[in-house]
DSSP file (Angstrom, degrees, kcal/mol; ACC not computed):
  #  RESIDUE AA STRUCTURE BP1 BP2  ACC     N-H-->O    O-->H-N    N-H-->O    O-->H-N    TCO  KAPPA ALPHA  PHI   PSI    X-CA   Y-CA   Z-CA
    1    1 A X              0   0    0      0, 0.0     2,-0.3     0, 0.0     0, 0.0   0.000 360.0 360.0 360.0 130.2   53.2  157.2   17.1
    2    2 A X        -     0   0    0      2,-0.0     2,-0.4     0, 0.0     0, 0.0  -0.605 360.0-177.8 -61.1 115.2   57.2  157.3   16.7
    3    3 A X        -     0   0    0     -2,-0.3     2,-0.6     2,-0.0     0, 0.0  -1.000  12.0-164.0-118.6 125.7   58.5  160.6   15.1
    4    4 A X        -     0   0    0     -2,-0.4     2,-0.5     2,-0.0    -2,-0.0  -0.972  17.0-170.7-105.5 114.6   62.3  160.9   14.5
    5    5 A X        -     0   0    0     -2,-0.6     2,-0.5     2,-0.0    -2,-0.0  -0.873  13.0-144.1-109.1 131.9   62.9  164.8   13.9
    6    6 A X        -     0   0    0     -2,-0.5     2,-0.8     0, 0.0    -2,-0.0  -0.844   5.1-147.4 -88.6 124.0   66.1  165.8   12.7
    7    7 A X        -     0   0    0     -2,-0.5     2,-0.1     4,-0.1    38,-0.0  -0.751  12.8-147.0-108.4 150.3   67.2  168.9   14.1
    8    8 A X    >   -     0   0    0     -2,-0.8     3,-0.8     1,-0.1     2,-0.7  -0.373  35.7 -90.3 -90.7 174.6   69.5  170.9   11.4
    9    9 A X  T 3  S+     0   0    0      1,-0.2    38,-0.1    -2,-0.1     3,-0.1  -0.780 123.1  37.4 -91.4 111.5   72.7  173.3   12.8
   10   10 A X  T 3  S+     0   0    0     -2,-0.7    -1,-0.2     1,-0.5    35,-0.0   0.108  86.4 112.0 152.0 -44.4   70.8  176.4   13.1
   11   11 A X    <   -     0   0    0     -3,-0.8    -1,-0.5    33,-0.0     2,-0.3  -0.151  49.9-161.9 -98.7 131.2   67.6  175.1   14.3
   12   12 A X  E     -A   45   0A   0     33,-1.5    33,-1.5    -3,-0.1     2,-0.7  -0.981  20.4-118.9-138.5 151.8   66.7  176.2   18.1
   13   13 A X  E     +A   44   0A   0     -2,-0.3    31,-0.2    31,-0.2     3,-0.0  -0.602  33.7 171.5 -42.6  86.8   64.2  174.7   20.6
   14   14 A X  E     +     0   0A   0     29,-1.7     7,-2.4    -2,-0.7     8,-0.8   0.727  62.8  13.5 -82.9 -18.2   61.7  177.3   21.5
   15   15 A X  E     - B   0  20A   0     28,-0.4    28,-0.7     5,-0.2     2,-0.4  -0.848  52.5-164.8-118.6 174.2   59.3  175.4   23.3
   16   16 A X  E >  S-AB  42  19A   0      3,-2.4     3,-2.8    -2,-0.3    26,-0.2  -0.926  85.3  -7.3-148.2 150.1   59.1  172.2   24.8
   17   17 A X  T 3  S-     0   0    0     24,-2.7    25,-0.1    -2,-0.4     3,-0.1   0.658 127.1 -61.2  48.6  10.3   55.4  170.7   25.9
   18   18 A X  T 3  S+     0   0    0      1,-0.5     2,-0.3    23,-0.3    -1,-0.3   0.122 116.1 111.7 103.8 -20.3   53.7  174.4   25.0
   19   19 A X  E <  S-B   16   0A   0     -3,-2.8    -3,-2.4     1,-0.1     2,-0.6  -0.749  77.0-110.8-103.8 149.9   55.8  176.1   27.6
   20   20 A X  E     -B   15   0A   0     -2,-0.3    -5,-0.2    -5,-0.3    -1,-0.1  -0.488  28.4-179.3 -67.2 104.5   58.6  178.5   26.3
   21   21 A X    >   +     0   0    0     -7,-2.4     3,-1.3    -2,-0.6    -6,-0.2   0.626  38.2 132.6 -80.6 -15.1   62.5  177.5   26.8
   22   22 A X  T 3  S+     0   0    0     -8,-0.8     2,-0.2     1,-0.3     3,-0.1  -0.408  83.2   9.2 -47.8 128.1   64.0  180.9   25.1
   23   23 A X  T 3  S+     0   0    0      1,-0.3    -1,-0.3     0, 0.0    -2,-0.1  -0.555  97.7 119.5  99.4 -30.6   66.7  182.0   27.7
   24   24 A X  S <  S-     0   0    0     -3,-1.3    -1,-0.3    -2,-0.2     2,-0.1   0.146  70.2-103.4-109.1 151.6   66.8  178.7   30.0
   25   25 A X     >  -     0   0    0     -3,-0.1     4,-2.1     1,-0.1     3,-0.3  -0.274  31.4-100.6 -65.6 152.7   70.2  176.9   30.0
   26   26 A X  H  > S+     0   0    0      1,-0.2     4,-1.7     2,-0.2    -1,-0.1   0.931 125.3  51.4 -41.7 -47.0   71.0  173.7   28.1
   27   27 A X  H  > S+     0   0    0      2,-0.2     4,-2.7     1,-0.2    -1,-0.2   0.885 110.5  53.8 -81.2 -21.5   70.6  171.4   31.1
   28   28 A X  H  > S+     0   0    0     -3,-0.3     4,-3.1     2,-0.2     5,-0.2   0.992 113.0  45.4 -41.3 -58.3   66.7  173.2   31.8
   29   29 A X  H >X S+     0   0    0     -4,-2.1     3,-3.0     1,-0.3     4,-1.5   0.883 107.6  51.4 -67.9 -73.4   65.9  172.5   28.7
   30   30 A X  H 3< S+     0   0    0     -4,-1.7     4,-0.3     1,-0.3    -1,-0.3   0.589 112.4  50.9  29.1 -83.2   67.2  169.2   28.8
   31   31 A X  H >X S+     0   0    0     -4,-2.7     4,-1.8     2,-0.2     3,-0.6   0.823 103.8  54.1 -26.9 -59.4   65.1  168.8   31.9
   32   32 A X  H XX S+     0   0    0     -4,-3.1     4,-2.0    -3,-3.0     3,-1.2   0.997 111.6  48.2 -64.4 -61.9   61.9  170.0   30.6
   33   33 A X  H 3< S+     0   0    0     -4,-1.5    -1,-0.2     1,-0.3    -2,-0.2   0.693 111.0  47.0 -61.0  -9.6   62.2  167.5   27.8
   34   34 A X  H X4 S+     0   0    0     -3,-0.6     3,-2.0    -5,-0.4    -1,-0.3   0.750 107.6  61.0 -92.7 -26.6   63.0  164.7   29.9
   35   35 A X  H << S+     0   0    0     -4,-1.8     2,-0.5    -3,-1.2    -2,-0.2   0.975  84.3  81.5 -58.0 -64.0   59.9  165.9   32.3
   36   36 A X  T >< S-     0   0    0     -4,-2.0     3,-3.2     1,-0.2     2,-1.2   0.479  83.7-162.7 -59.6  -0.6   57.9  165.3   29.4
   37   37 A X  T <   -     0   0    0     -3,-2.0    -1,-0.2    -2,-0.5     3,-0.1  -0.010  66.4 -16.0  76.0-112.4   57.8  161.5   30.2
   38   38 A X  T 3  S+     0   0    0     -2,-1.2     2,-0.3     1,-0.3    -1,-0.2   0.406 139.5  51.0-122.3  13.9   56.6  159.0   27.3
   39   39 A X    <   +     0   0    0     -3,-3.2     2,-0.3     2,-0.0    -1,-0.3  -0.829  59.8 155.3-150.5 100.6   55.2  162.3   25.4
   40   40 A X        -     0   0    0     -2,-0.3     2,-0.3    -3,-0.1    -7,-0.0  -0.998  21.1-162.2-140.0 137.8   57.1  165.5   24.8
   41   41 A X        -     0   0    0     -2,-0.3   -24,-2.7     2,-0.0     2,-0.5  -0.789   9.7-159.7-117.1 160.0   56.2  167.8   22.0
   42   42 A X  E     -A   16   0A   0     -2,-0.3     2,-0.3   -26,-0.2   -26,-0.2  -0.990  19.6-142.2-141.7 150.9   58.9  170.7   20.7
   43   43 A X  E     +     0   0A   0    -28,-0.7   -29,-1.7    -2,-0.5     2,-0.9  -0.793  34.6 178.3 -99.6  73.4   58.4  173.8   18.7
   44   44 A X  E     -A   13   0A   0     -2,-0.3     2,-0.6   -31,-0.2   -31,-0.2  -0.635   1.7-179.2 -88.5 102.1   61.6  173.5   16.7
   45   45 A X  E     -A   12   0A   0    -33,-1.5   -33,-1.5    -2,-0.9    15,-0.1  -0.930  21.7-113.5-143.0 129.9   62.2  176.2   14.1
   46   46 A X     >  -     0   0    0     -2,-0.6     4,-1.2   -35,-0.2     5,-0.1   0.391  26.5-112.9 -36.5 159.3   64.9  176.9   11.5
   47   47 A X  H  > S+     0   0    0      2,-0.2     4,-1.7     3,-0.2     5,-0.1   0.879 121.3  45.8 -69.4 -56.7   67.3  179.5   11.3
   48   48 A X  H  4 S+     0   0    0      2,-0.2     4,-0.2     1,-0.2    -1,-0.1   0.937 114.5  51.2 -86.3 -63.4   65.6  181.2    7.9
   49   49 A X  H >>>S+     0   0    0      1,-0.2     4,-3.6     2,-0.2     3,-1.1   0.958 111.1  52.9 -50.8 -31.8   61.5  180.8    9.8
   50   50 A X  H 3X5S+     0   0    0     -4,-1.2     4,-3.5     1,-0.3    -2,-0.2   0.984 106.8  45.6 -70.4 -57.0   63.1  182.5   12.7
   51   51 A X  H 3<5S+     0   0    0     -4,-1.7    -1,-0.3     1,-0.2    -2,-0.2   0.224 115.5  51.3 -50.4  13.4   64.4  185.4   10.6
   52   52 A X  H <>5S+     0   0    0     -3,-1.1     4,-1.1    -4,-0.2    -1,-0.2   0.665 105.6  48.0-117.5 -64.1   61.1  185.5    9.1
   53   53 A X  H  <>S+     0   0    0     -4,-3.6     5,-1.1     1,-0.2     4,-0.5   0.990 111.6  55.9 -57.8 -48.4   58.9  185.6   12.3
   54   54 A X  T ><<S+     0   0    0     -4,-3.5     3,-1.3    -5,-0.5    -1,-0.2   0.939 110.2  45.7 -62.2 -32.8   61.5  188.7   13.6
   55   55 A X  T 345S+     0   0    0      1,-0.3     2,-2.6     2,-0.1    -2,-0.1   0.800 114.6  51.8 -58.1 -97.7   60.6  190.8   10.1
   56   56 A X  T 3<5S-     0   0    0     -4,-1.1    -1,-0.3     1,-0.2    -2,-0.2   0.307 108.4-134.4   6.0 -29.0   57.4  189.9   11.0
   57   57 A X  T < 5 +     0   0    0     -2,-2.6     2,-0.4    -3,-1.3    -1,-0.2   0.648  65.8 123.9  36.9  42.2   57.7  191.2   14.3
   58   58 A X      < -     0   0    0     -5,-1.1     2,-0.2    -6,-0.1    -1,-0.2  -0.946  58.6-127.5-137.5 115.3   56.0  187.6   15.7
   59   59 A X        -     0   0    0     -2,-0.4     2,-0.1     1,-0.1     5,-0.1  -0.508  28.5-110.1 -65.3 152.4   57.4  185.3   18.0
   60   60 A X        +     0   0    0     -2,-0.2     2,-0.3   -15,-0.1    -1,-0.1  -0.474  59.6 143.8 -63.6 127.7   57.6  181.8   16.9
   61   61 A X    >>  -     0   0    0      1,-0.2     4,-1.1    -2,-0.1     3,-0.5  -0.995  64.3 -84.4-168.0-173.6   54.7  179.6   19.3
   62   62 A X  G >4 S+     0   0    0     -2,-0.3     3,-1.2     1,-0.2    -1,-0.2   0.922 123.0  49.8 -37.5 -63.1   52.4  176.8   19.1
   63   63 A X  G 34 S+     0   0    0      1,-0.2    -1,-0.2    -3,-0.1    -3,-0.0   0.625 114.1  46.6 -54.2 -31.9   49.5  178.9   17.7
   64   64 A X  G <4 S+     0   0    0     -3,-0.5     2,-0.3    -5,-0.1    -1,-0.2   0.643 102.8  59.4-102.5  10.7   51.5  180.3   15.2
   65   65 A X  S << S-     0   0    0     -3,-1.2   -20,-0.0    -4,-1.1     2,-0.0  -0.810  81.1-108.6-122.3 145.9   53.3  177.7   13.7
   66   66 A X        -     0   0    0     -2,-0.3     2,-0.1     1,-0.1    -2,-0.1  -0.314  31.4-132.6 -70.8 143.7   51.9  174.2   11.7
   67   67 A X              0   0    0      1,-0.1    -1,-0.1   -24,-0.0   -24,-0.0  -0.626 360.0 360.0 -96.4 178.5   52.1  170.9   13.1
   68   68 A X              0   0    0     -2,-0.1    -1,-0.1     0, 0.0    -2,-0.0   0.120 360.0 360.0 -93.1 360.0   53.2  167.5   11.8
């Protein structure tokens, strides 16, 4: 199945494929997502859920976030 996700100005990548991208440079990430072949999954979360998980004191990750 075909997904087209729009990502909004705000929005950052914290995972790509289950593994964590927080600190890695544009072109890593880049990499990782390209790694990922005909199947790459992202943990993409908004500007306003991110300020939410830090009150929370909860990182953003697979397990704690809903799929599509």
């Amino acid at each position: 199945m075909l997904w087209t996700i729009l990502l909004w100005i705000g929005s950052t990548i914290w995972e790509v494929n289950g593994l964590s991208v927080i600190g890695l440079q544009h072109s890593e990430v880049v990499a990782a997502i390209k790694a990922g072949g005909d199947s790459t999954s992202l943990l993409v979360v908004d500007a306003e859920t991110e300020e939410f998980f830090k009150r929370c004191g909860v990182l953003p990750t697979e397990d704690t976030s809903p799929s599509l």
